[in-house]
PLY file of the C-alpha trace (Angstrom):
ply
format ascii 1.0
element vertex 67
property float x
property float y
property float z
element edge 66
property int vertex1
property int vertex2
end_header
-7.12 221.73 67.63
-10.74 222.37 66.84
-12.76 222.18 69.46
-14.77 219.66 68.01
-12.39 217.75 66.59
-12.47 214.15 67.95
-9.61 212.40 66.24
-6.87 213.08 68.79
-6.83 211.93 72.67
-7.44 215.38 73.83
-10.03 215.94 71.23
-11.68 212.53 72.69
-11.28 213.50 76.47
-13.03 216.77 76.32
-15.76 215.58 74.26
-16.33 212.81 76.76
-16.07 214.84 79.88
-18.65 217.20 78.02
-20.75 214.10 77.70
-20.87 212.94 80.82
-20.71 216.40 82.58
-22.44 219.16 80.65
-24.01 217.14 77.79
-26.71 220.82 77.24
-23.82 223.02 77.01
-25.02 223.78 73.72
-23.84 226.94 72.00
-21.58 227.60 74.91
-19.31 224.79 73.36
-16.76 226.91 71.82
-13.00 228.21 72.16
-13.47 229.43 75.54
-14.91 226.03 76.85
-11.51 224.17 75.49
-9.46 226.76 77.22
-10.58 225.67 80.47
-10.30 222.29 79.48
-6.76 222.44 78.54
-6.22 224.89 81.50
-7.27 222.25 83.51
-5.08 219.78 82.33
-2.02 221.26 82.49
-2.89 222.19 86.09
-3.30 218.49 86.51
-0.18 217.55 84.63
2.17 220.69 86.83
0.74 219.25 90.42
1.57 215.56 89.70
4.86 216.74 89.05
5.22 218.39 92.21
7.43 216.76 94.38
6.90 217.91 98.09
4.57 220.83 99.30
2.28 222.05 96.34
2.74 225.75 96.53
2.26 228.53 94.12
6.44 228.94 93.44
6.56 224.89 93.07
3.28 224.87 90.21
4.74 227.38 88.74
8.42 225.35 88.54
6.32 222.41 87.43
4.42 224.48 84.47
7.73 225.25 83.05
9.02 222.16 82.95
5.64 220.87 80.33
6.30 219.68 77.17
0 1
1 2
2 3
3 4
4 5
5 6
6 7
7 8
8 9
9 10
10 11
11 12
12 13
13 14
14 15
15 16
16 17
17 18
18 19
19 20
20 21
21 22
22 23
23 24
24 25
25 26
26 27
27 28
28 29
29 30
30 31
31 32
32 33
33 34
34 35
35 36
36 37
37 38
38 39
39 40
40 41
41 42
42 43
43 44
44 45
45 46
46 47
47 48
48 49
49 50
50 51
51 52
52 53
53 54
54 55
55 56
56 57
57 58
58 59
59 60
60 61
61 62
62 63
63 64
64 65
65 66
């Protein structure tokens, strides 16, 4: 996905946390920006599926188990 593209959800969602966050990011806006985005999410998505203690071995069980 481009990272400007803005006709998907995540395309939306990281154009609007840009917005409200870091609307002068300017010509930093780029690959590595939506890297950190997505990194971000996927962090997100791993420790909600954590069931008990969030530790390093139990993110990294939850990481493998994205789709």
């Amino acid at each position: 996905m481009p990272f400007t593209d803005t006709t998907t959800e995540g395309g939306k969602a990281y154009q609007a946390l840009l917005a409200k966050y870091i609307p002068d990011l300017g010509d930093a806006n780029g690959p590595n920006s939506m890297y950190a985005f997505v990194s971000g999410k996927m962090f997100e998505k791993a420790a909600a599926a954590v069931t008990g203690d969030i530790t390093a071995a139990s993110l990294t069980d939850a990481l493998h188990t994205l789709k």
